[in-house]
C-alpha positions in Angstrom: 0.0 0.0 0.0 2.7 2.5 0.9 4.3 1.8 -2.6 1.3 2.0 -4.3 1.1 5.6 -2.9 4.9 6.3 -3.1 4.7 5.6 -7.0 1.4 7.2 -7.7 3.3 10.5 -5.7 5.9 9.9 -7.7 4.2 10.2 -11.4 2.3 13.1 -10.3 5.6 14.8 -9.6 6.9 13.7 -12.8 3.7 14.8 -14.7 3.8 18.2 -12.8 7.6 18.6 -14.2 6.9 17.7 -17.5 3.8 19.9 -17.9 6.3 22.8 -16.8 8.7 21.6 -19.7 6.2 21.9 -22.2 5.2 24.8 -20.7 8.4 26.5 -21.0 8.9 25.4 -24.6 5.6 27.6 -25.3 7.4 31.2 -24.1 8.7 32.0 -27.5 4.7 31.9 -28.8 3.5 34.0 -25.9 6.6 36.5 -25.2 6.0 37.7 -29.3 3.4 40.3 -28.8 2.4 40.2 -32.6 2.3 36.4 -33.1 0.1 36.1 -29.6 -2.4 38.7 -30.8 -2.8 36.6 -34.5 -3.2 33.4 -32.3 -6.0 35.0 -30.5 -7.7 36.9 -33.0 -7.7 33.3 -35.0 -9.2 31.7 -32.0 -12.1 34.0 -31.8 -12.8 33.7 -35.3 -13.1 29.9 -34.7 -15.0 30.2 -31.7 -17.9 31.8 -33.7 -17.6 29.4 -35.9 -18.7 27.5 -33.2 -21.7 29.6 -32.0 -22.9 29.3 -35.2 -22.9 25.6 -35.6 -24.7 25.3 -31.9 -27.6 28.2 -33.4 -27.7 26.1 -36.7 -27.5 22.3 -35.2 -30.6 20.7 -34.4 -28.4 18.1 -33.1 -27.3 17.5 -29.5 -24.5 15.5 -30.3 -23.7 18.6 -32.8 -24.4 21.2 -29.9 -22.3 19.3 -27.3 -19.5 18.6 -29.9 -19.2 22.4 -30.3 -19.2 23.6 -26.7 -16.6 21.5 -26.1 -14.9 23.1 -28.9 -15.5 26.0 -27.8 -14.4 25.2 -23.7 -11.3 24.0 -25.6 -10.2 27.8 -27.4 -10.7 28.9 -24.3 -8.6 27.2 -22.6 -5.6 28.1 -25.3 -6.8 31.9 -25.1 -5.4 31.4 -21.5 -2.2 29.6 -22.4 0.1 32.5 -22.0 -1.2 33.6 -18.8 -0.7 29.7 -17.7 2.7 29.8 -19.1 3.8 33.5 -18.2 2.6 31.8 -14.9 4.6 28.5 -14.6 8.0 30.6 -15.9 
């Protein structure tokens, strides 16, 4: 039992490290003012994309397929606070 929770400590530090790496590797996206403001604007323009499929879909599968879409360009609209944070 104690090495069960040893190793499961230990992965999470592991994952928590790596997640930092990757992290770093983003800075040269987020630091460039220009290239950052591009990103964003591009994920805006898909994210009404995706407001339009939900108003047009008389699917649920179609709605729920887009919200998470759009809970997913969210998420990267924060990336560089999340990375600016972790740096």
């Amino acid at each position: 039992m104690v090495l069960a929770l040893f190793l499961c400590h230990r992965n999470k530090d592991s994952a928590v490290m790596q997640d930092k790496d990757n992290l770093n590797q983003l800075k040269g996206l987020v630091s460039n003012q220009a290239q950052w403001a591009k990103f964003v604007d591009y994920l805006e323009f898909v994210i009404r994309q995706q407001h339009r499929t939900m108003e047009q879909s008389d699917s649920v599968d179609a709605i729920r397929r887009a919200q998470g879409a759009i809970y997913q360009l969210r998420r990267l609209q924060m990336l560089r606070e999340e990375v600016l944070k972790n740096g």
